[in-house]
Structure formats: C-alpha cells, structure tokens
Jmol script that loads the backbone (N, CA, C; Angstrom):
load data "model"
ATOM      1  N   UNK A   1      74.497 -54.819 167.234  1.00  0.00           N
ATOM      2  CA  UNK A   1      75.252 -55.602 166.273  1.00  0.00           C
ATOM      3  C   UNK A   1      76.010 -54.647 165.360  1.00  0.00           C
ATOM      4  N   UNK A   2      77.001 -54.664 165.315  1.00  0.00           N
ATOM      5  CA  UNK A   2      78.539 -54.212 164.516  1.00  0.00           C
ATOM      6  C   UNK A   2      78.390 -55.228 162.870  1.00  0.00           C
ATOM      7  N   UNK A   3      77.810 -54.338 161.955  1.00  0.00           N
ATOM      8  CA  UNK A   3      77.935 -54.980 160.287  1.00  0.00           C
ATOM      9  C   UNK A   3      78.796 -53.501 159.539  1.00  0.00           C
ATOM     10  N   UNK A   4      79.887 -54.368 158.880  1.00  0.00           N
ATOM     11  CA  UNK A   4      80.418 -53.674 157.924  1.00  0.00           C
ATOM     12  C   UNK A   4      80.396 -53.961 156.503  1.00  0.00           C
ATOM     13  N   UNK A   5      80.688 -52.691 155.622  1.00  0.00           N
ATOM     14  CA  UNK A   5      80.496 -53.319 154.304  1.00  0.00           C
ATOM     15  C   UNK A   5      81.838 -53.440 154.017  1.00  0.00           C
ATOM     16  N   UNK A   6      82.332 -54.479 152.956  1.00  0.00           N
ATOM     17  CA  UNK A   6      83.653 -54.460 152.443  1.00  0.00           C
ATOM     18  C   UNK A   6      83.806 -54.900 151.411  1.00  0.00           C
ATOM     19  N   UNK A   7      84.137 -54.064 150.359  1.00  0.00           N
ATOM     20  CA  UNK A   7      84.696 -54.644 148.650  1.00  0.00           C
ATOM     21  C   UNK A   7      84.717 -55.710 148.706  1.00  0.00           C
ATOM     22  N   UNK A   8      84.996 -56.725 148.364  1.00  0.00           N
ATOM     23  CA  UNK A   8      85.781 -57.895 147.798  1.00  0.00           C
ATOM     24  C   UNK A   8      87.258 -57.444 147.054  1.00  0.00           C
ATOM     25  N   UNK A   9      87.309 -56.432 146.864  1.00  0.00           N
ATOM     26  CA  UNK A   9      88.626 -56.351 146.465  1.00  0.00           C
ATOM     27  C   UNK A   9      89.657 -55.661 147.748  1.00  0.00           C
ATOM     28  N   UNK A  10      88.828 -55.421 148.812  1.00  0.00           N
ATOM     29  CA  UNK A  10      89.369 -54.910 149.677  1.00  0.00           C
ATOM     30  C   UNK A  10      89.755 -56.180 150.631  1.00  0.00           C
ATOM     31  N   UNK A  11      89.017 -56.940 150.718  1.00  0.00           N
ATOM     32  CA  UNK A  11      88.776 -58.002 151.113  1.00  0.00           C
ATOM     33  C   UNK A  11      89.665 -59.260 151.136  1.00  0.00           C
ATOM     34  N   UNK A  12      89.847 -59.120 149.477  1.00  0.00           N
ATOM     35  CA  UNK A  12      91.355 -59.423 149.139  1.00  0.00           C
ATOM     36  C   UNK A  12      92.577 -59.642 149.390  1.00  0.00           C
ATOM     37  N   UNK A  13      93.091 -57.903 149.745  1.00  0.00           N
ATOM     38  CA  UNK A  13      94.122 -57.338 150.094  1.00  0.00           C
ATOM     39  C   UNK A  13      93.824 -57.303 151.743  1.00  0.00           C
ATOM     40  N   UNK A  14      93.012 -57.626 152.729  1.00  0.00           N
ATOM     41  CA  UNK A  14      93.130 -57.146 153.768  1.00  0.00           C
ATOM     42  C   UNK A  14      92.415 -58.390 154.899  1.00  0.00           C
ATOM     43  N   UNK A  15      92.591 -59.698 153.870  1.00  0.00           N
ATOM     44  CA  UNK A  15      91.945 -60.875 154.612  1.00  0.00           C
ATOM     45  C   UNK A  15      92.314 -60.764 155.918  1.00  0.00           C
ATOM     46  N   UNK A  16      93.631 -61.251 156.542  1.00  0.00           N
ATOM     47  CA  UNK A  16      93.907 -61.376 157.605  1.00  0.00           C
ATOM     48  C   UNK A  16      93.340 -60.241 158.697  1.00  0.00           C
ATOM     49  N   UNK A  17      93.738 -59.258 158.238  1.00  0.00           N
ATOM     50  CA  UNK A  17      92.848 -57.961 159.029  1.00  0.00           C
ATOM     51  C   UNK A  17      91.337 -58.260 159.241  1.00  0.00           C
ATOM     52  N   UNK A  18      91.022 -58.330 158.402  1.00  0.00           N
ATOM     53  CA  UNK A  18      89.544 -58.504 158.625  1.00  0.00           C
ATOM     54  C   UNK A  18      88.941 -60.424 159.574  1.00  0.00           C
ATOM     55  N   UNK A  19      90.018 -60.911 158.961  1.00  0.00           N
ATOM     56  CA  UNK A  19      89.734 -62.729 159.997  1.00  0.00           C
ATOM     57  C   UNK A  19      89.959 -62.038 161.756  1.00  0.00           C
ATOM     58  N   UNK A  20      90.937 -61.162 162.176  1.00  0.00           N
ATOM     59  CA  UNK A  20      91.449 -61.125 163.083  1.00  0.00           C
ATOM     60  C   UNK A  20      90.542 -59.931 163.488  1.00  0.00           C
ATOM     61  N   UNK A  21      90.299 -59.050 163.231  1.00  0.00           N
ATOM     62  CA  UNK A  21      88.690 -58.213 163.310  1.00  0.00           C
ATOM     63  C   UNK A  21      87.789 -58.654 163.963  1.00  0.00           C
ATOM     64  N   UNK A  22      87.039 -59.574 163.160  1.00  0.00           N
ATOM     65  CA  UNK A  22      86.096 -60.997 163.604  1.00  0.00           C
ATOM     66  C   UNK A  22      85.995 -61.376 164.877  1.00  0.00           C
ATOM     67  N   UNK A  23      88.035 -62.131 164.467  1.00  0.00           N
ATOM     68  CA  UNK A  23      87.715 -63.027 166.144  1.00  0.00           C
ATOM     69  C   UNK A  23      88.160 -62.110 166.776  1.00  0.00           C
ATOM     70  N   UNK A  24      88.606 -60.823 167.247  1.00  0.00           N
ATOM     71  CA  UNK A  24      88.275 -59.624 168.237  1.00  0.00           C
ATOM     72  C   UNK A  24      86.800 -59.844 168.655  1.00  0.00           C
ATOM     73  N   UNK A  25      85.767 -60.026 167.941  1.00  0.00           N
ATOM     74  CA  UNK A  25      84.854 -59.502 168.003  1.00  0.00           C
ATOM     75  C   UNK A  25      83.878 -58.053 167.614  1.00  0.00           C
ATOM     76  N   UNK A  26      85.621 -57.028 167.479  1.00  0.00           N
ATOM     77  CA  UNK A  26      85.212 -55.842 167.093  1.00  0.00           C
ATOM     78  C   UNK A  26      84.120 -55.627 166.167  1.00  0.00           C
ATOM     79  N   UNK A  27      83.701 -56.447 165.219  1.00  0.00           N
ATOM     80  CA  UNK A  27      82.757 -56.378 164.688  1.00  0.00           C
ATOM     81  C   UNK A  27      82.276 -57.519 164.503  1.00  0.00           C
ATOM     82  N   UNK A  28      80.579 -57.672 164.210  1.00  0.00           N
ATOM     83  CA  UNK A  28      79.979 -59.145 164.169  1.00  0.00           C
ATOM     84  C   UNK A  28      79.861 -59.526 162.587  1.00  0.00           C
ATOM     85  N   UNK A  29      80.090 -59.186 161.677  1.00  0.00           N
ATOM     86  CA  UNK A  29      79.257 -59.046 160.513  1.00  0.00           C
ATOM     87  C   UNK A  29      80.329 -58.285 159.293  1.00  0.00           C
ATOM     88  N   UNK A  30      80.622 -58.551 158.130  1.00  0.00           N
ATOM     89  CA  UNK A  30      80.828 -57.953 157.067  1.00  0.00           C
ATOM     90  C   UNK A  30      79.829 -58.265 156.090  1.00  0.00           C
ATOM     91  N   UNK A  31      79.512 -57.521 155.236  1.00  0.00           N
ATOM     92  CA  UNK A  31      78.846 -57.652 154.264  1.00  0.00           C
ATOM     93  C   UNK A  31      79.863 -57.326 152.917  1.00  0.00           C
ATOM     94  N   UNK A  32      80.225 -58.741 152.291  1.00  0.00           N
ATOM     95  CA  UNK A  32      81.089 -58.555 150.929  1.00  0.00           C
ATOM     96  C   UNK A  32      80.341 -57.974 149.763  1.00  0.00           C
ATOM     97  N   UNK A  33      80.722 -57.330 149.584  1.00  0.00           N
ATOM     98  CA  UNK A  33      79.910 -56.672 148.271  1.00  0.00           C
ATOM     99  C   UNK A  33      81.093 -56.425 147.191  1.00  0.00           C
ATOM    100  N   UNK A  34      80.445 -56.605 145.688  1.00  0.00           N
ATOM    101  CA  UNK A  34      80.680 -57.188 144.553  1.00  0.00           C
ATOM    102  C   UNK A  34      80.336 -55.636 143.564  1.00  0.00           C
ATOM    103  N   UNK A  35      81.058 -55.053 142.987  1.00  0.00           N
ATOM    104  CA  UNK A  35      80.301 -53.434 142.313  1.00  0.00           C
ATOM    105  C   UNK A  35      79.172 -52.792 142.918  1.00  0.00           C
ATOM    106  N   UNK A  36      79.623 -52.876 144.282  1.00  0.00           N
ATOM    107  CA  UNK A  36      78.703 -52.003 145.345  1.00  0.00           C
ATOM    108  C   UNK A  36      77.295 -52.865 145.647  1.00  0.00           C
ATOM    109  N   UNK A  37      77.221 -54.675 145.154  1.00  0.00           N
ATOM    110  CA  UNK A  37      75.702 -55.521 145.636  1.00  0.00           C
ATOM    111  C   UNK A  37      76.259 -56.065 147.059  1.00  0.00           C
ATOM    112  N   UNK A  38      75.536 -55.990 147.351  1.00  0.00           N
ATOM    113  CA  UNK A  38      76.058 -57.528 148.753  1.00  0.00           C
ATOM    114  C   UNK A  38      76.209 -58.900 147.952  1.00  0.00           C
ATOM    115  N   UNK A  39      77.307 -59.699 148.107  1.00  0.00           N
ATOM    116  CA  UNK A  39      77.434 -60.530 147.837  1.00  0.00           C
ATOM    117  C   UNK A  39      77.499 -62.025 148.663  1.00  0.00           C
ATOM    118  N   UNK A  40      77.722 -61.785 150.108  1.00  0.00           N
ATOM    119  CA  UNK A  40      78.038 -62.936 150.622  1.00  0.00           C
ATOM    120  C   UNK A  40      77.957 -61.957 152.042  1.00  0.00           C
ATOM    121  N   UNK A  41      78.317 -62.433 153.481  1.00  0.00           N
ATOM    122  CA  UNK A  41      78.228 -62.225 154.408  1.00  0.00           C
ATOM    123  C   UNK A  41      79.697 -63.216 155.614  1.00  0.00           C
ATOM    124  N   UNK A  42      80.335 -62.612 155.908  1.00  0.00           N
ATOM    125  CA  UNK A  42      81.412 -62.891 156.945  1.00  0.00           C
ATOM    126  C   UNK A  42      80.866 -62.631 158.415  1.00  0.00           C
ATOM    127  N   UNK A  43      80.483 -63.645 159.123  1.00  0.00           N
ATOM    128  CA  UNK A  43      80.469 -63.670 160.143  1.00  0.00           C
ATOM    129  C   UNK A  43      81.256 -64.170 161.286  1.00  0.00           C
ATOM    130  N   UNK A  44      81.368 -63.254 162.563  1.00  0.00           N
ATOM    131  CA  UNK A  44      82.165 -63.985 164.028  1.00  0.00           C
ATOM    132  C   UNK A  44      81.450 -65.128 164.412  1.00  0.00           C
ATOM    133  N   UNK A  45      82.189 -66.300 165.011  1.00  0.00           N
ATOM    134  CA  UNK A  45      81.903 -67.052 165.254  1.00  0.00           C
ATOM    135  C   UNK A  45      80.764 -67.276 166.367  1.00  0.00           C
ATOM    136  N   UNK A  46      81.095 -65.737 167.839  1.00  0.00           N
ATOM    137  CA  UNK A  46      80.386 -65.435 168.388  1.00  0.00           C
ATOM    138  C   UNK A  46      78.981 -65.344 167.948  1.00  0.00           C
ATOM    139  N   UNK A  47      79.353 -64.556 167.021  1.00  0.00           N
ATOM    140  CA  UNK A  47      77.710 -63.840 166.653  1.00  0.00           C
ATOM    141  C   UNK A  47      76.593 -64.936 165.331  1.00  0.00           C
ATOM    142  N   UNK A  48      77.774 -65.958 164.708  1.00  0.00           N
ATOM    143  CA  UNK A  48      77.038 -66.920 164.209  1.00  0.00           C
ATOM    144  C   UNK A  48      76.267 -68.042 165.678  1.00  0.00           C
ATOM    145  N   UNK A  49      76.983 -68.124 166.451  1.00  0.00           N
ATOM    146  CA  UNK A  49      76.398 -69.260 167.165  1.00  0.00           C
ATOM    147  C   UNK A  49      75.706 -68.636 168.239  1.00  0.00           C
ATOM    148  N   UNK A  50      75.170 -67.626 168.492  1.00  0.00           N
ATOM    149  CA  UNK A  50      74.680 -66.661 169.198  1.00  0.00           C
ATOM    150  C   UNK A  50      72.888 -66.837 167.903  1.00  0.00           C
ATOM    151  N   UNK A  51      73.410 -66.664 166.970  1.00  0.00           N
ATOM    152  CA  UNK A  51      72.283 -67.158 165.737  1.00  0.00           C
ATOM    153  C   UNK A  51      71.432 -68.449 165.864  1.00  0.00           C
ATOM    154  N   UNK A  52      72.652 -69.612 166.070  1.00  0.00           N
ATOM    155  CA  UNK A  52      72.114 -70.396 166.322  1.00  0.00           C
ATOM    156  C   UNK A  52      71.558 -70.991 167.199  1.00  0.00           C
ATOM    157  N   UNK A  53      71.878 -70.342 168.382  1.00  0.00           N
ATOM    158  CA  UNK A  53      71.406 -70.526 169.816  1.00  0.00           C
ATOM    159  C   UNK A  53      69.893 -70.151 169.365  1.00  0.00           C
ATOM    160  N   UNK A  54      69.096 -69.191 168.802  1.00  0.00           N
ATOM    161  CA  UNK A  54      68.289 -68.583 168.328  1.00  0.00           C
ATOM    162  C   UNK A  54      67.167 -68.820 167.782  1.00  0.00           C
ATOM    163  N   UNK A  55      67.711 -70.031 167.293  1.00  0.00           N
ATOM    164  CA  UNK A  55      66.754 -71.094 166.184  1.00  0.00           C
ATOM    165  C   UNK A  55      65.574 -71.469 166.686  1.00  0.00           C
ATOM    166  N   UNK A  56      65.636 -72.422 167.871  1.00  0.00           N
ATOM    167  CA  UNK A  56      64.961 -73.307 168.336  1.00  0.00           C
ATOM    168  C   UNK A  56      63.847 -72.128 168.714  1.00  0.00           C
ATOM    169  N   UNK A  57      63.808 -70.890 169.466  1.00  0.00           N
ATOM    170  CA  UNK A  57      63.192 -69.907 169.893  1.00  0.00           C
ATOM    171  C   UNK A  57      62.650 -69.213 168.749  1.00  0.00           C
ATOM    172  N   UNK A  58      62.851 -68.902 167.804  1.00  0.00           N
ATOM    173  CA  UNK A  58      61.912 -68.350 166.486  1.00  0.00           C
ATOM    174  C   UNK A  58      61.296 -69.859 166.340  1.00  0.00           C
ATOM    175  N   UNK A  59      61.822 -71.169 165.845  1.00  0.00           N
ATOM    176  CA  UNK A  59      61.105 -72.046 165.588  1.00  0.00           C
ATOM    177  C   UNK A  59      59.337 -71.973 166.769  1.00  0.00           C
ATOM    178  N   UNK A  60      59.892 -71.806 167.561  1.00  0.00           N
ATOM    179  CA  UNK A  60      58.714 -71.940 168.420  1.00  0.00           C
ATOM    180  C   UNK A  60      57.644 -70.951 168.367  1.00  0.00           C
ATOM    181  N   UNK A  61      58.378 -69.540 168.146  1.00  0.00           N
ATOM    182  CA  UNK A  61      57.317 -68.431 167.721  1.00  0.00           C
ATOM    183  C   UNK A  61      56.648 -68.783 166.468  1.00  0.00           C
ATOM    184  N   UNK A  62      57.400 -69.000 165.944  1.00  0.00           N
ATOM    185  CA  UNK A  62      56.564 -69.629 164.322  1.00  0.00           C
ATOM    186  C   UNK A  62      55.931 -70.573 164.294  1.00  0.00           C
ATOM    187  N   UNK A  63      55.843 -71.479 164.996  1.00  0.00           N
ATOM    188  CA  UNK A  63      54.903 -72.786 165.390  1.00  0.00           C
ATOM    189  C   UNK A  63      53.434 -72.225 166.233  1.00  0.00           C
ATOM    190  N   UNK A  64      53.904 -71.139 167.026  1.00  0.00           N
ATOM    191  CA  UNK A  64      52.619 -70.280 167.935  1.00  0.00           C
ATOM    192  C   UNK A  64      51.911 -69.220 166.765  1.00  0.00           C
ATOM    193  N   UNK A  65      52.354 -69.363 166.123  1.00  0.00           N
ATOM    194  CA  UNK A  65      52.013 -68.134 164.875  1.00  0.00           C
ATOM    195  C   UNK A  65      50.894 -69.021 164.564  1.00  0.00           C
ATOM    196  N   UNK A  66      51.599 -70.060 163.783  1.00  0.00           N
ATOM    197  CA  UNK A  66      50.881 -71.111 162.888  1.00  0.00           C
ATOM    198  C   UNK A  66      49.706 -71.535 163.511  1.00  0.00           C
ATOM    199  N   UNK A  67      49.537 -71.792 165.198  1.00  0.00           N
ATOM    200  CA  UNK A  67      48.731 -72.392 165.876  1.00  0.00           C
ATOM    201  C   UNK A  67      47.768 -71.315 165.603  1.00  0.00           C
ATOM    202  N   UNK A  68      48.062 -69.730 165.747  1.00  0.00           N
ATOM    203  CA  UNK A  68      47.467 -68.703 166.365  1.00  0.00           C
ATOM    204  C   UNK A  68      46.294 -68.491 164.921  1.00  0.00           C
ATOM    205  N   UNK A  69      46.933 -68.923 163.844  1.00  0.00           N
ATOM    206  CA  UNK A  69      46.383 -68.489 162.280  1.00  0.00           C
ATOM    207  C   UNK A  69      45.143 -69.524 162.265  1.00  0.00           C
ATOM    208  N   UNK A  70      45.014 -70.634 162.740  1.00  0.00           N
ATOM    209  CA  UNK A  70      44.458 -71.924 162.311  1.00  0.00           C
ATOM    210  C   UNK A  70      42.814 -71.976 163.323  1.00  0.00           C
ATOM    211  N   UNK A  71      43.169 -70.691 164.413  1.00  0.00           N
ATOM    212  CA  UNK A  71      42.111 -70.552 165.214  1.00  0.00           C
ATOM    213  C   UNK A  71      41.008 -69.991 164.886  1.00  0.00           C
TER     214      UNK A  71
END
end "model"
wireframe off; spacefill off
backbone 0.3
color backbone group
C-alpha cells in the first residue's frame, strides 16, 4: 500500500493533481495533515472498496475471537 503525506495547503494548490493521482492508482492513500497532525485521510476508490470488501472477513475473525474468549 502507497500512503502519502500532504499539507493541506499543498493540497489546496494541487487538488486536481492529487484527485487524478488517486484515480491512477499511483497511490492508495494521502494522509492530510494540518501543522504537521494528520488530519483527515484521501483515499482511491480502489483501495477504499478493496476495504470494504474486507469487512465481512475481520467481522468474522472478531466473532471467532469473541467465541474463542468465552471458552
């Protein structure tokens, strides 16, 4: 996985670059950051629904967890 960090003020000035980045794929992930915090997170669409494909499969590990604790 491809995460970058990026100002918000860079962010700004360089939206389109960075939307068109994205849907390349070239990278999965920005991390907006605010006086150097993370502030928010930009994700490809790929790599969000690649997330969500994801769900149901941790849900289930975490349900086997839960079973595994109760024994």
């Amino acid at each position: 996985m491809i995460v970058e960090n990026i100002p918000i003020s860079r962010l700004k000035r360089e939206m389109n670059q960075v939307f068109r980045t994205l849907a390349r794929n070239s990278v999965d992930a920005y991390i907006v950051t605010r006086k150097e915090k993370p502030v928010t997170y930009l994700v490809s669409i790929k790599h969000f629904e690649s997330l969500l494909a994801e769900l149901p499969n941790l849900a289930d590990q975490l349900e086997r967890l839960d079973i595994d604790d109760s024994i």
